[in-house]
MARBA-3410 file (N, C-alpha, C, O; in Angstrom, 1 decimal):
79
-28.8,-3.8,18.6,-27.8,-2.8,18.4,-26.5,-3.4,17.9,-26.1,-3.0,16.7 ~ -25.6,-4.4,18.6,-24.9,-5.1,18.2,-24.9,-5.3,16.0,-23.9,-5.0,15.4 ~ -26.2,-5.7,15.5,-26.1,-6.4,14.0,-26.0,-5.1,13.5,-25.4,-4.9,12.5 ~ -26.5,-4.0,14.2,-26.2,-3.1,13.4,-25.2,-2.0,13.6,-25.1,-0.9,13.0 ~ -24.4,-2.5,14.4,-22.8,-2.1,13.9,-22.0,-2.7,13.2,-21.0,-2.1,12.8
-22.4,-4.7,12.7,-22.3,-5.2,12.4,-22.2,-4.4,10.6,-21.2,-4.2,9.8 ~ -23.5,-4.2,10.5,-24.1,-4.1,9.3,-22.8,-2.6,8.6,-22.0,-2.6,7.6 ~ -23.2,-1.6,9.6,-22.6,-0.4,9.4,-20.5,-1.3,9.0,-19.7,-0.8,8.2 ~ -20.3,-2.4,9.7,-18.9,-2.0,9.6,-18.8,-3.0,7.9,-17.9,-2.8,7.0 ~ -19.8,-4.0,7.9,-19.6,-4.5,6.8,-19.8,-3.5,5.2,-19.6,-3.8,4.1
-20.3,-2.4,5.6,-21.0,-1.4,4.7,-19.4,-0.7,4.4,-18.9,-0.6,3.3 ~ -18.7,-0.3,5.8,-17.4,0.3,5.6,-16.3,-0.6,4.8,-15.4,-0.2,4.0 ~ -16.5,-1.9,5.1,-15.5,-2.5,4.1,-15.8,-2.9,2.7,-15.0,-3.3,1.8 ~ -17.0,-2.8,2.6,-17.9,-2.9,1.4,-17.2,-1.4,0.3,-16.8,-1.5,-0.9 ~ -17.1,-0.2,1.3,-17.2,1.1,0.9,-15.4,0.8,0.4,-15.0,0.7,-0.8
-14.6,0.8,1.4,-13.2,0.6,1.4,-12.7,-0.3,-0.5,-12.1,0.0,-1.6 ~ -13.5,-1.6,0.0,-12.6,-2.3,-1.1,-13.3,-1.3,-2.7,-12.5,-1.1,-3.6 ~ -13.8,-1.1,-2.7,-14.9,-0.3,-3.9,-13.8,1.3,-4.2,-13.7,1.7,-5.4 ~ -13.3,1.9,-3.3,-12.2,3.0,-3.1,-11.0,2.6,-4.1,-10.3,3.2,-5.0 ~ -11.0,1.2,-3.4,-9.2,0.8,-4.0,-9.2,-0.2,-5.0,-8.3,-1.0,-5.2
-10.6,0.0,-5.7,-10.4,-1.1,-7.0,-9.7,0.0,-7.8,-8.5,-0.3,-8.1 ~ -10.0,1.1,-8.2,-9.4,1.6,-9.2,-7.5,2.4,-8.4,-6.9,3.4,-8.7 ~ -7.3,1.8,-7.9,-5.9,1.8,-7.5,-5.0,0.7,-8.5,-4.0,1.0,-9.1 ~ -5.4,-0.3,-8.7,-5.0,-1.3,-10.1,-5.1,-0.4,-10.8,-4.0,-0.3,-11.2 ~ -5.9,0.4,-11.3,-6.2,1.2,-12.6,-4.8,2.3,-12.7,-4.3,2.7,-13.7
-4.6,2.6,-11.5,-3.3,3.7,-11.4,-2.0,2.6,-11.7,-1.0,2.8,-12.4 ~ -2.2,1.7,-11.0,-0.3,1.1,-11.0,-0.3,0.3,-13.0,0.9,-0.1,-13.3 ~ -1.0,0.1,-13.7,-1.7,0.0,-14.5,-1.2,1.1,-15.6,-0.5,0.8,-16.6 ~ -1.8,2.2,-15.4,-1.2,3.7,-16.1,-0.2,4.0,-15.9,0.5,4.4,-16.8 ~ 0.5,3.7,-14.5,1.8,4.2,-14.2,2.7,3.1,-15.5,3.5,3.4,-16.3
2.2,2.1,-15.3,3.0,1.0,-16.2,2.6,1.4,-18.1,3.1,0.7,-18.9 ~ 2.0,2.0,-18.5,1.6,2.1,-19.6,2.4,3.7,-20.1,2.7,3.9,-21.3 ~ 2.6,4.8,-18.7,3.3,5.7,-19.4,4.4,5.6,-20.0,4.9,6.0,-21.1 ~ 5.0,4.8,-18.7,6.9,4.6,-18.6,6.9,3.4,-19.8,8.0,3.0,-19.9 ~ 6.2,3.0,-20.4,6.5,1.9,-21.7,6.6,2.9,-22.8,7.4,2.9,-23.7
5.2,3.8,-22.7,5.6,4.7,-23.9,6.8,5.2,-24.0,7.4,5.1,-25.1 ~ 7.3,5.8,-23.1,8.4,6.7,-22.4,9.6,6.0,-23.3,10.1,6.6,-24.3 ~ 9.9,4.5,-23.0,10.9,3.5,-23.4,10.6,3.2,-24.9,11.5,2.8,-25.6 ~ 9.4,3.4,-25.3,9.1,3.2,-27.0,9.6,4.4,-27.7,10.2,4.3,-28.7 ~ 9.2,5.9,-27.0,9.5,7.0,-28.2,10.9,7.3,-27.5,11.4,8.2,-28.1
11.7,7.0,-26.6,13.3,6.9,-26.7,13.7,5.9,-27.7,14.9,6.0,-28.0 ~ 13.1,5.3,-28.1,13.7,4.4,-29.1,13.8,5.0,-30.7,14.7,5.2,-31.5 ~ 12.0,5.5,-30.8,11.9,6.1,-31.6,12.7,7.3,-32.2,13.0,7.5,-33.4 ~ 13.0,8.3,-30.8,13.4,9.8,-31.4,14.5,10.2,-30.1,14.3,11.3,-29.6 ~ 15.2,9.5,-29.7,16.1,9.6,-28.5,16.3,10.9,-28.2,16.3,11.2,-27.0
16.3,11.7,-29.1,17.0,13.2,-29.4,16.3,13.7,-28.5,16.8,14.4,-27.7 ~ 14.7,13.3,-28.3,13.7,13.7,-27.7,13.7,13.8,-26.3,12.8,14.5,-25.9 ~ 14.6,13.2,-25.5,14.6,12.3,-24.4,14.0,13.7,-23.2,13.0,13.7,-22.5 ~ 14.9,14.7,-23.3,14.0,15.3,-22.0,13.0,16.3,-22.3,12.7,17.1,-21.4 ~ 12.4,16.3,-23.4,10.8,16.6,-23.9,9.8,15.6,-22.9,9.1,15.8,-21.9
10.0,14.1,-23.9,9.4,13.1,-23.6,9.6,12.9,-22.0,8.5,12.5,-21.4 ~ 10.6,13.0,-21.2,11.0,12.7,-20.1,10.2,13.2,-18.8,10.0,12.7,-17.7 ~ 9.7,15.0,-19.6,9.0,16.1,-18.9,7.3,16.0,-19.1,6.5,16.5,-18.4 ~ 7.1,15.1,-20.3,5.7,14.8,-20.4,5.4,13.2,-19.2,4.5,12.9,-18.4 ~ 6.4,12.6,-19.7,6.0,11.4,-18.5,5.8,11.9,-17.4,4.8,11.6,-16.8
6.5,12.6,-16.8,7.1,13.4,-15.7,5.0,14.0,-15.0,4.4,14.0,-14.0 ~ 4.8,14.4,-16.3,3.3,15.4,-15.7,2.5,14.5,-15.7,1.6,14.5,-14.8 ~ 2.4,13.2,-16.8,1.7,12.3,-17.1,1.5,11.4,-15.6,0.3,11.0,-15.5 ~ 2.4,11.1,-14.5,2.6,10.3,-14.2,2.3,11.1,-12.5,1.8,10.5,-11.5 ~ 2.6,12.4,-12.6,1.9,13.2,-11.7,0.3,13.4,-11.8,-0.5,13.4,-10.9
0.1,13.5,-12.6,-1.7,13.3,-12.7,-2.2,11.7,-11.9,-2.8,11.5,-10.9 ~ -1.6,10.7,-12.8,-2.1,9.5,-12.0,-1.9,9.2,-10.5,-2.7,8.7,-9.7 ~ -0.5,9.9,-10.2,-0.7,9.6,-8.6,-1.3,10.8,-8.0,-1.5,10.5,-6.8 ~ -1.7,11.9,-8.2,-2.1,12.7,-7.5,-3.8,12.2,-7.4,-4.5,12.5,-6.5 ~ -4.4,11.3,-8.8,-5.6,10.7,-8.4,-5.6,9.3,-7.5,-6.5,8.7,-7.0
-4.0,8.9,-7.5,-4.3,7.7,-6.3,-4.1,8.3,-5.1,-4.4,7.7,-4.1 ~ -3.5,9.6,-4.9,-3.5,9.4,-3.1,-4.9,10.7,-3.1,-5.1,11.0,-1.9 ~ -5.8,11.3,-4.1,-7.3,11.3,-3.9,-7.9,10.2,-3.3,-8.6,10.2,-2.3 ~ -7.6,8.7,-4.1,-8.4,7.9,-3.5,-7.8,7.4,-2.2,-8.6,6.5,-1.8 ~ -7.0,7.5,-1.7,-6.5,7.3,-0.4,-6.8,8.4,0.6,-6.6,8.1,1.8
-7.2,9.5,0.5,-7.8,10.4,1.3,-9.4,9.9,1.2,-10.0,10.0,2.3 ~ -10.3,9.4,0.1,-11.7,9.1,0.4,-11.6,8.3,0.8,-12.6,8.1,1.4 ~ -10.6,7.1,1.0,-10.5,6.1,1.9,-10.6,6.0,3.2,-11.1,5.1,3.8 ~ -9.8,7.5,3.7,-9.5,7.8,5.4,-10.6,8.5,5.5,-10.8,8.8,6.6 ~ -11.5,9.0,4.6,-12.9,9.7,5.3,-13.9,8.7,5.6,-14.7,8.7,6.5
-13.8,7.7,4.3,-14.6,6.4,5.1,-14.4,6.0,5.8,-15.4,5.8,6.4 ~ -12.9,5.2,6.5,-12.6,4.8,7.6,-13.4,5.7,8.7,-14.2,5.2,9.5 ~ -13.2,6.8,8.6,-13.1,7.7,9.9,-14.6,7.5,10.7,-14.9,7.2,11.9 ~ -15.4,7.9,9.6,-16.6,8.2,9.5,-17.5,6.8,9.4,-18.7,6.8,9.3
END
């Protein structure tokens, strides 16, 4: 009984780190919007709160998919 709680908890951290590899992939995007953001201010300044309001949505999409993967995270923990 023991190895296989064993097994089950190694399976859980197996499941966990697998969750939060694509968490790099968000802080990642978050860094790739806000560069664009600083390139087309350079480009077209005039533009600034157009571009400001698309970063703005751009940057809500990515984290609203990293704290998804932080909620599949607390269902694996839990469970």
């Amino acid at each position: 009984m023991c190895t296989l709680l064993l097994f089950v908890k190694a399976a859980k951290v197996l499941a966990l780190s697998t969750v939060m590899l694509p968490l790099a992939g968000c802080a990642v995007a978050t860094g790739i919007i806000f560069a664009a953001l600083i390139r087309g201010l350079a480009y077209a300044p005039d533009l600034e709160e157009t571009l400001f309001n698309y970063t703005t949505l751009g940057f809500a999409f990515v984290e609203s998919f990293a704290f998804l993967l932080f909620g599949i995270a607390a269902i694996i923990y839990i469970f």
